[in-house]
C-alpha positions in Angstrom: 14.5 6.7 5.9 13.4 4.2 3.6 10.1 5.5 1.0 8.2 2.4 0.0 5.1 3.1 -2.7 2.3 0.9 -3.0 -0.2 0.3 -4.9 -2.6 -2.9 -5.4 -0.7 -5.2 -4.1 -1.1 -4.0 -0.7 -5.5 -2.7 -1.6 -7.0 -2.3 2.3 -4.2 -2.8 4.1 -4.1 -0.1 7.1 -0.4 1.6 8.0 0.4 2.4 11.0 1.2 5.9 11.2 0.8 9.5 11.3 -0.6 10.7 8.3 1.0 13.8 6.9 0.4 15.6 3.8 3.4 17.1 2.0 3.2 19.9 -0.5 5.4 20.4 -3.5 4.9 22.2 -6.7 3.4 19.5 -8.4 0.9 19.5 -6.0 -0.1 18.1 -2.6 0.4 14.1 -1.4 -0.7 12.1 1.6 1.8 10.0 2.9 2.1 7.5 6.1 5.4 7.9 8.5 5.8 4.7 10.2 5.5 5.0 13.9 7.9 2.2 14.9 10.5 2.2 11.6 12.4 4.4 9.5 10.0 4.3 6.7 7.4 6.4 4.8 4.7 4.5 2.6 2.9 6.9 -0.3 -0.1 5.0 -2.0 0.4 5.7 -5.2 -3.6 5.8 -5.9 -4.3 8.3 -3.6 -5.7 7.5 0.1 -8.8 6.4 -1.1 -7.2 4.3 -3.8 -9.6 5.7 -6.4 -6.6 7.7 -8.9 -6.7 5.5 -11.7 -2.7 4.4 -13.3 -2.8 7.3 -15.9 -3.5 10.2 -13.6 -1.3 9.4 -11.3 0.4 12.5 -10.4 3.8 10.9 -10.0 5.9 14.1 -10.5 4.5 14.9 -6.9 4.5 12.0 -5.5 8.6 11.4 -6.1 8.9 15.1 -5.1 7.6 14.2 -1.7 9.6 11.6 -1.1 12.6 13.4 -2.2 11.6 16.6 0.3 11.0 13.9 2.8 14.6 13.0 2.5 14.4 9.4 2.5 17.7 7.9 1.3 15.8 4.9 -1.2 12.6 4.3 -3.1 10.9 0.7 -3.5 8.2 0.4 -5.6 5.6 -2.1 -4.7 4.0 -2.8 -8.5 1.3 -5.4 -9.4 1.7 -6.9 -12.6 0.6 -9.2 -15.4 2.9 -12.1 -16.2 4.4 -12.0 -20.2 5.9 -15.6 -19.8 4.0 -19.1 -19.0 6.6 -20.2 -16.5 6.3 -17.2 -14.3 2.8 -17.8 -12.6 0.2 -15.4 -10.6 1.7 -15.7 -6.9 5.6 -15.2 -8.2 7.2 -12.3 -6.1 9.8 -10.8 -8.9 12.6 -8.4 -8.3 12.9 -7.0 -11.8 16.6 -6.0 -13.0 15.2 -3.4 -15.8 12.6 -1.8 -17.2 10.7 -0.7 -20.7 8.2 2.5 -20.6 5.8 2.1 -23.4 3.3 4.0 -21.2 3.0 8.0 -20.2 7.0 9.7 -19.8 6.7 12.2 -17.1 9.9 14.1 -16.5 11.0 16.9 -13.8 13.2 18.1 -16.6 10.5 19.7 -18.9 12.2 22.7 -19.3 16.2 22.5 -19.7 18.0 19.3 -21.9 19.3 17.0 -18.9 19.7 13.5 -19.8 19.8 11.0 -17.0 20.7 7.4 -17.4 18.0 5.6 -15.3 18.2 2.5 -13.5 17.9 0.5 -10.5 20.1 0.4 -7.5 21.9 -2.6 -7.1 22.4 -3.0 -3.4 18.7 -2.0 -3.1 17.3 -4.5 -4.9 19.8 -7.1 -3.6 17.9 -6.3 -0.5 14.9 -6.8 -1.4 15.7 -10.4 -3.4 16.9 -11.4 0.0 14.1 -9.9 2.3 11.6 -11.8 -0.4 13.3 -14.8 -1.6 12.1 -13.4 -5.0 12.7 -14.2 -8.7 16.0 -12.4 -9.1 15.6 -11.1 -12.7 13.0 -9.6 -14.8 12.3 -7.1 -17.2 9.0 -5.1 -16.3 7.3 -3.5 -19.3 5.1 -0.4 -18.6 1.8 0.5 -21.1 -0.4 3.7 -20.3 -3.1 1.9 -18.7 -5.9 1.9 -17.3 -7.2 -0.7 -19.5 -5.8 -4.2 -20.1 -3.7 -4.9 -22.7 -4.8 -6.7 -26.6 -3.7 -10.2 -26.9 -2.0 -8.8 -30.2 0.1 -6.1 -27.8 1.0 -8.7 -25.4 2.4 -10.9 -28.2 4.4 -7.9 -29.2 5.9 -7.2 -25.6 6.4 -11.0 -24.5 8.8 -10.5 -26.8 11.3 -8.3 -24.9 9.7 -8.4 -21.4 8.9 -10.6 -18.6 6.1 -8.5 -16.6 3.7 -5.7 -17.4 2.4 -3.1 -15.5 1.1 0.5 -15.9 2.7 2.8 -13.3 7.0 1.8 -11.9 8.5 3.4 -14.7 7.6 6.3 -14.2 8.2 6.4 -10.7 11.7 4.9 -11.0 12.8 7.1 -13.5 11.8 10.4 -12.1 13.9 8.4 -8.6 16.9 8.3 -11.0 17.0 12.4 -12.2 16.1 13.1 -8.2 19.3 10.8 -7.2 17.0 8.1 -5.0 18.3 5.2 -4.9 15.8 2.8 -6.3 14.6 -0.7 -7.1 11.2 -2.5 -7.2 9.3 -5.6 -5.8 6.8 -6.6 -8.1 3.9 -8.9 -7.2 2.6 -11.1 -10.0 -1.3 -11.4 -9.8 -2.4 -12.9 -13.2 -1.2 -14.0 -16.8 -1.6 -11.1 -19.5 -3.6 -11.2 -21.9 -3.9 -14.7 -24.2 -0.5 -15.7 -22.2 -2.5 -18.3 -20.0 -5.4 -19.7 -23.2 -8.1 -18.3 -20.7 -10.3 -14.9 -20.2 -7.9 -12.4 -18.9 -10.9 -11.8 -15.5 -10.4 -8.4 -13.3 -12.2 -10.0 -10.3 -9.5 -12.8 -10.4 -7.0 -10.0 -10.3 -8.3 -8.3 -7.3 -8.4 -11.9 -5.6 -4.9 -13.0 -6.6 -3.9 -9.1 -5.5 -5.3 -10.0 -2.2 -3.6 -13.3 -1.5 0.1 -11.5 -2.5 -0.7 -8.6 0.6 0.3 -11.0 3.2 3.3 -12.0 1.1 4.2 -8.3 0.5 3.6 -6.8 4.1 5.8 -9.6 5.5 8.7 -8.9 2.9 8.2 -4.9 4.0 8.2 -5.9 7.4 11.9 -7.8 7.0 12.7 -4.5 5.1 12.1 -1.4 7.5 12.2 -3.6 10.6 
């Protein structure tokens, strides 16, 4: 089974499925099993999509799909653009990451230290399901407000994306042993990257036109 998270990217779009509600120790998440795939979605904002990016209760979440036994994570992430040349509409299939945002471990209490990272043949994947940009470095801040224009001049610098919530869910895959890897849709220039306002209402819309994009690549994935 095949654990697919989503977030903006995929805002209003109806799953079809059985809703179930698993419960783990971090606390309780509603999640969709596919009727006719292998494949569990878990909106990462909550059913409603009303948890904002820094109270996301990830440690839960990943728990859930881990008790669910599904044998690989993909994170669906919206994201800003870093770089000029990588424009709102790219699909990106990011190779690593940076977490400048909220670490959130399952390893509070005992020194374990994991080497996180994305799985290989996962994201492979997913670069062929989507025809995506191969490489990428997604760069995560804590969110929920945008970034300054003197912060994204800082992390242009060693990233290509930014976004406030995959980190976190692909580390926390890594110390669980999930397979993991990420298909990240880009729906606007950062801050001061494009010389104009940085506009949430543009966001949403650009969001919006990546969902068909998005469902289609999920479809080639679980189908």
């Amino acid at each position: 089974m095949l654990g697919i998270i989503t977030g903006t990217s995929l805002f209003g779009v109806a799953f079809e499925g059985r809703r179930e509600t698993i419960k783990t120790e971090y606390g309780e998440v509603a999640v969709f099993v596919a009727d006719d795939s292998d494949a569990i979605f878990l909106p990462r904002h909550g059913v409603a999509m009303n948890t904002p990016p820094h109270r996301i209760n990830h440690l839960a979440n990943i728990r859930a799909l881990e008790k669910s036994g599904v044998a690989g994570v993909i994170c669906i992430a919206s994201t800003g653009s870093l770089k000029p040349e990588i424009a709102p509409g790219t699909i990106l299939v990011p190779h690593d990451y940076i977490n400048f945002g909220r670490h959130v471990t399952f390893y509070d209490m005992e020194i374990r230290h994991v080497v996180p990272g994305f799985d290989e043949p996962l994201r492979e994947k997913i670069i062929k399901a989507s025809g995506g940009k191969e490489n990428g470095v997604y760069v995560q801040t804590r969110g929920p407000r945008f970034e300054t224009k003197a912060e994204i001049a800082v992390l242009r610098q060693y990233a290509d994306v930014v976004g406030m919530t995959m980190t976190n869910e692909a580390t926390l895959c890594s110390e669980a042993e999930i397979p993991v890897a990420a298909l990240c849709t880009v729906d606007n220039y950062a801050n001061g990257v494009s010389g104009q306002e940085l506009d949430y209402e543009a966001v949403i819309e650009t969001a919006g036109k990546n969902r068909a994009i998005v469902t289609d690549v999920i479809s080639r994935l679980i189908g």
